[in-house]
N, C-alpha and C positions, 0 to 999 in steps of 0.2 A: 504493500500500500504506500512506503514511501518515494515510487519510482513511477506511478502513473493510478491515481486511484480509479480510472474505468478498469470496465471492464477486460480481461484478456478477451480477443476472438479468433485466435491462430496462433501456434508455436509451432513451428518445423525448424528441422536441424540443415544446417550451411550444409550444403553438397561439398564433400570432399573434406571434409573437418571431422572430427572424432569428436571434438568437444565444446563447440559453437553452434548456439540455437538463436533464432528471430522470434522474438513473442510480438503482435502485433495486438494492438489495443483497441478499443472505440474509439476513441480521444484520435483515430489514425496517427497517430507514434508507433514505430515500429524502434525495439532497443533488442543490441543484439549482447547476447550472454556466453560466458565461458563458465562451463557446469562446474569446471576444479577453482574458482575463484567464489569468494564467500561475497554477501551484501552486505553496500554502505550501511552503519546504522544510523546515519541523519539523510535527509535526502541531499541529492546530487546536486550540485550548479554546473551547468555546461556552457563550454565555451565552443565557437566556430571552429572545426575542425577543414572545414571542405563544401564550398557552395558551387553548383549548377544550375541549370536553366530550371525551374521549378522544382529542388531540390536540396536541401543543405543537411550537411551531417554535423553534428553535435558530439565531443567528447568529454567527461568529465574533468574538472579544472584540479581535483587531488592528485596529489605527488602517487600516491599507494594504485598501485591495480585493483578495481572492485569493479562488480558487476551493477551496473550494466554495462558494458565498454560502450557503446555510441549509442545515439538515439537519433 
């Protein structure tokens, strides 16, 4: 609940990854996880990682690795 409080409405695992999944929201956020990394326990601030033509990628502004990795 601290990473998107809609609903989840899809999770599928990255093609070709053993341990990265997409969980896609109502809110349409889509944040992608790494299953052997634990959750932030306060919510996340993200920063601009990567914009395109109707699309920008968001990564978290902490030093530490935690999940969610991008959103």
């Amino acid at each position: 609940r601290l990473i998107d409080k809609t609903r989840v409405t899809c999770i599928k695992w990255v093609p070709g990854s053993s341990n990265l999944f997409v969980s896609a929201h109502a809110s349409g956020q889509l944040y992608v996880y790494n299953e052997e990394l634990t959750c932030a326990a306060a919510p996340p601030h993200y920063q601009l990682f990567k914009q395109g033509d109707g699309y920008s990628i968001h990564t978290c502004r902490t030093k530490s690795t935690r999940n969610p990795l991008y959103r």
